[in-house]
C-alpha positions in Angstrom: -8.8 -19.1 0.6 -7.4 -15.5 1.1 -7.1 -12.5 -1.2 -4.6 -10.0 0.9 -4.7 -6.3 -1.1 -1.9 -4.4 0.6 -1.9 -0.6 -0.3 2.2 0.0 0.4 4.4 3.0 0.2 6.0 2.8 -3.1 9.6 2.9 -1.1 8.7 0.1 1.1 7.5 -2.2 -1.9 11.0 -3.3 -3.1 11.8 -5.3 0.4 8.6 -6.5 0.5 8.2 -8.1 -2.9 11.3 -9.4 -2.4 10.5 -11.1 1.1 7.3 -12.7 -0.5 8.4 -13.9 -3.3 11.1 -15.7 -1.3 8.6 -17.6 1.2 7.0 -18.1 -2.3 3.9 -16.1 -2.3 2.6 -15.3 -5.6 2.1 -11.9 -5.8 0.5 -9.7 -8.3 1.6 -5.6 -8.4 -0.4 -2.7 -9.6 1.1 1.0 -9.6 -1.9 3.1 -7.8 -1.6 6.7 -6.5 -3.0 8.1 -3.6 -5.9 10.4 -3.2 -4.3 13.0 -0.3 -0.4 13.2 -1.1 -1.0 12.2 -4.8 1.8 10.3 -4.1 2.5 7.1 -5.6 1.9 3.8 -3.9 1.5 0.1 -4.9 -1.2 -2.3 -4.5 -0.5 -5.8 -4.0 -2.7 -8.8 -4.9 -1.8 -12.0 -2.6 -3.8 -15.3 -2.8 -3.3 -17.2 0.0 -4.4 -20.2 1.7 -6.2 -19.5 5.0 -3.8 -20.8 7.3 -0.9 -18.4 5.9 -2.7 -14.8 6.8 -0.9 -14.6 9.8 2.5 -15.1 8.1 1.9 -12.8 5.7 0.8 -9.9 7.5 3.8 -10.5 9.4 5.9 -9.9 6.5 4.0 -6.9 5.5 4.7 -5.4 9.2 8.2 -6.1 8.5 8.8 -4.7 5.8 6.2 -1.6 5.8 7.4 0.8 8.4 5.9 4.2 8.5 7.5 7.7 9.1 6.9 11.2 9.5 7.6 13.2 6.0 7.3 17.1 5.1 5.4 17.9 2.1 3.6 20.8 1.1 -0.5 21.4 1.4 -2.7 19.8 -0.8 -3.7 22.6 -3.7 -7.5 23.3 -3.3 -9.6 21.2 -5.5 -12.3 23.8 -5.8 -14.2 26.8 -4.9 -10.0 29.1 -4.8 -9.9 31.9 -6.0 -7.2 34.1 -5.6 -3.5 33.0 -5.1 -3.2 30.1 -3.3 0.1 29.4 -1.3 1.1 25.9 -0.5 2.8 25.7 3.4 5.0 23.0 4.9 2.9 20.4 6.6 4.4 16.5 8.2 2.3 13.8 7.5 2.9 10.3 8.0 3.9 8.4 5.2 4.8 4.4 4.9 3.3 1.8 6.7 0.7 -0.5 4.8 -2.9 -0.6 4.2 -4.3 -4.5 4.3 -7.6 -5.7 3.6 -8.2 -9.7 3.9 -11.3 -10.7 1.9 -12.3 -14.5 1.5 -12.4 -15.7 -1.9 -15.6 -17.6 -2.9 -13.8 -19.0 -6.0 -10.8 -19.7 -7.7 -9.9 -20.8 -10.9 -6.7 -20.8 -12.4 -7.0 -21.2 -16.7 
């Protein structure tokens, strides 16, 4: 067995969920933000047998399609003094992050 985390772009989750839930995946969401854009995402929890990794990183590609964005520079976390004046910057934003990790146990109560 499979435990699928998927880090997703909070505008790509809809389709996706959606997708997953229709091949019947059971998938568990948790709202997360992320550490450079402070922006939000969503992390999904996906338990799957061994044999379905394949088809569901396939639905994550599908769905999860990254794309250049404008935002403004991070503020300084420390050590500013002084005015500080955020500048346009494009960044990549979308896509997915996936980590497979086996599961050593499972138990469903």
């Amino acid at each position: 067995m499979k435990l699928v985390i998927a880090i997703v772009h909070d505008e790509d989750v809809h389709a996706l969920l959606e997708e997953l839930t229709t091949h019947q995946f059971r998938v568990t969401k948790l709202a997360t933000t992320g550490g450079f854009l402070k922006a939000g995402n969503t992390t999904l929890l996906i338990g799957i047998e061994d044999e379905e990794v394949d088809k569901v990183m396939g639905i994550i590609k599908n769905n999860c399609e990254s794309r250049d964005s404008i935002t403004t520079s991070p503020t300084p976390v420390s050590g500013a003094t002084g005015m500080f004046i955020p500048f346009p910057i494009e960044v990549r934003v979308g896509g997915a992050t996936v980590f497979v990790v086996d599961v050593e146990k499972y138990v469903k109560l």
